[in-house]
C-alpha positions in Angstrom: 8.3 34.6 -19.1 8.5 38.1 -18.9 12.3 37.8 -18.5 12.6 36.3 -21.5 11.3 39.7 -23.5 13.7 42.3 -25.3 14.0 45.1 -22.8 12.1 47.4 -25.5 9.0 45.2 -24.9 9.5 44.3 -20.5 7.8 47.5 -19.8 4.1 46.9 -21.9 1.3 46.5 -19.6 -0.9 44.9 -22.4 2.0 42.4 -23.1 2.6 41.8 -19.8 -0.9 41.1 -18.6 -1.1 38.9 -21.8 1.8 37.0 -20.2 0.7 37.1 -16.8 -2.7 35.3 -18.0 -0.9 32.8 -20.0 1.4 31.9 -16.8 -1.6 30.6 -15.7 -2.4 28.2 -18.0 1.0 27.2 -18.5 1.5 26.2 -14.6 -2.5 24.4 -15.2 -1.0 22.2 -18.1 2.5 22.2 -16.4 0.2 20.2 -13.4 -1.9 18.3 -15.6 1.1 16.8 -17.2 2.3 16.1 -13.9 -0.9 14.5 -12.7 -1.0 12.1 -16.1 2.7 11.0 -15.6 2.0 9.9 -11.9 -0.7 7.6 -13.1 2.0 5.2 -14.8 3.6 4.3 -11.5 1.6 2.2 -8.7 2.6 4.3 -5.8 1.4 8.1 -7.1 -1.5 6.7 -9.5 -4.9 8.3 -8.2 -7.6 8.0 -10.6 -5.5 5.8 -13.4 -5.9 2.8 -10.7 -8.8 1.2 -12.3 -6.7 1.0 -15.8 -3.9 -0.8 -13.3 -6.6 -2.8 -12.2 -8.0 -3.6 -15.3 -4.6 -4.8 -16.7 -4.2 -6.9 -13.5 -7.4 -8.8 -14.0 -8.7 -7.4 -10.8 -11.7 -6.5 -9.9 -12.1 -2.5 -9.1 -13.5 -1.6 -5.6 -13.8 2.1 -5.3 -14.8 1.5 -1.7 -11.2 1.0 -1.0 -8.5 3.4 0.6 -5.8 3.6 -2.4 -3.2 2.4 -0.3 -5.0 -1.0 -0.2 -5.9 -1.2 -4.0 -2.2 -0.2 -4.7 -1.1 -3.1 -2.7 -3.3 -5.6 -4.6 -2.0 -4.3 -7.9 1.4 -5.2 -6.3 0.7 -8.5 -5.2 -1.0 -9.4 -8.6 2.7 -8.4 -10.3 4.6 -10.0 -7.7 3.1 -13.0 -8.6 4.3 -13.9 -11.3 6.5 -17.4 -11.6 7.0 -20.0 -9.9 6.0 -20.4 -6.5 8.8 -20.9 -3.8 8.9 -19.7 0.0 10.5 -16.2 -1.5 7.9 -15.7 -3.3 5.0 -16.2 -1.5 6.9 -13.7 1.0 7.6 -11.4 -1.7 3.9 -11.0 -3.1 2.9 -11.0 0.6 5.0 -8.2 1.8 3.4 -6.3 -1.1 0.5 -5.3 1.5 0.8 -2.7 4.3 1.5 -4.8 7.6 2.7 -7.3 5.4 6.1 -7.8 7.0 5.7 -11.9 7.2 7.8 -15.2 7.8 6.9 -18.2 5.3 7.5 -21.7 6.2 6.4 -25.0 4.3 4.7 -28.1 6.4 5.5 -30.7 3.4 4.0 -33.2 6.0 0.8 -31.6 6.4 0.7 -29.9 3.0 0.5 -26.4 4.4 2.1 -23.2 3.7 2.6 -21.3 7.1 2.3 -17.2 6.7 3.6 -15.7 9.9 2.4 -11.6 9.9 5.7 -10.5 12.1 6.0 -6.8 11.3 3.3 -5.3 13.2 0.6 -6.8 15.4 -2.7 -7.8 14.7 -4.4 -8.7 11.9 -3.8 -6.3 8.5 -6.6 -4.0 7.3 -6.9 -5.8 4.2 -6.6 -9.5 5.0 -9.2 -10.8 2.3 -7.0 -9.1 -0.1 -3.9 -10.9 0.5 -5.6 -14.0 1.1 -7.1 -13.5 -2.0 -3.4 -12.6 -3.6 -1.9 -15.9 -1.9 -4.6 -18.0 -3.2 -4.0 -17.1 -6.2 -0.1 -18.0 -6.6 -0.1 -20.8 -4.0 -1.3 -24.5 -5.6 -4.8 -25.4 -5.2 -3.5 -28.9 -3.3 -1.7 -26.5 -0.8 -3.3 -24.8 2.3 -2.4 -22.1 3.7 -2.4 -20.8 7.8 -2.1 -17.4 8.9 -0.6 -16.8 12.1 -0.9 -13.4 13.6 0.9 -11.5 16.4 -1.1 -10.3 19.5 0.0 -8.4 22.5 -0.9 -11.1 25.1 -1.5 -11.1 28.8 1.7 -12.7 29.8 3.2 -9.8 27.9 2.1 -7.5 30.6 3.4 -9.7 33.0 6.7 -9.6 31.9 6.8 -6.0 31.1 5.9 -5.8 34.6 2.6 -3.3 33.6 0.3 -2.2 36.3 -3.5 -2.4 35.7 -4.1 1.2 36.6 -1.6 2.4 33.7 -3.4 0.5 30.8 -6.7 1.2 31.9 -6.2 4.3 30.0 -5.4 2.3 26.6 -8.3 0.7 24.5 -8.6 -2.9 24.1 -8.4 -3.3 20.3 -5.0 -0.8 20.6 -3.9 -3.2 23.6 -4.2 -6.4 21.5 -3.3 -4.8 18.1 -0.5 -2.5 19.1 1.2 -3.1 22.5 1.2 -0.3 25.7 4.0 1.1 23.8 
């Protein structure tokens, strides 16, 4: 600020101590401004989640990381419409390790949701359940079908016992030797 000053008025130490204290607040309200306009978008909202929530109809859990209560706002807008295959993938991909494959059983009345991106089972399966349910017809049912790192994996990877011994077994089923 002090460069905006006539040069008469650049070399006042009581001016520019004024200035320098004012600096202060300016950059304090410069990053609370910044802090309120990140609450109106999903991914950067912090404490403005529960208003998100509350205009989703959802339930707040404060318990939860915020990358899982993000998602669940997601899903909630996602779901919107009519339900076809796309969007039951679209509100499902809303969710970390949501990467998924939909298919329909019309024989068996069953909608198939096939978790491909990562293995195992997400962190926040009740949630998207709970999403799914939701959007998906009450005469429907739905499966989940999830991806595990199997024994016969090994087998073909050719992977000796000595070299995995090393790995625990919830990272051998849920995430490979990778």
């Amino acid at each position: 600020m002090k460069s905006y000053l006539p040069s008469y008025l650049s070399g006042s130490e009581i001016l520019g101590a004024m200035l320098d204290t004012e600096a202060v607040e300016v950059s304090d309200v410069n990053t609370s401004i910044e802090d309120v306009l990140n609450q109106f978008y999903i991914d950067t909202a912090t404490w403005g989640l529960d208003r998100w929530e509350k205009m989703c109809g959802i339930a707040t859990d404060l318990s939860k990381p915020l990358d899982q209560r993000r998602s669940v706002i997601k899903s909630k807008l996602r779901g919107i419409g009519t339900v076809t295959v796309e969007h039951v993938k679209n509100v499902a991909e809303a969710f970390a390790n949501g990467e998924v494959d939909v298919a329909e059983d019309v024989a068996h009345h069953m909608i198939i949701v096939t978790f491909v991106g990562k293995l195992g089972r997400p962190p926040n399966m009740d949630d998207i359940k709970n999403a799914l349910r939701d959007i998906i017809p009450a005469h429907l049912g739905i499966e989940y079908v999830f991806k595990y790192y199997l024994y016969n994996d090994l087998l073909v990877e050719n992977k000796k016992y000595e070299n995995l011994t090393k790995i625990s077994y919830e990272n051998l089923i849920n995430k490979g030797v990778s």
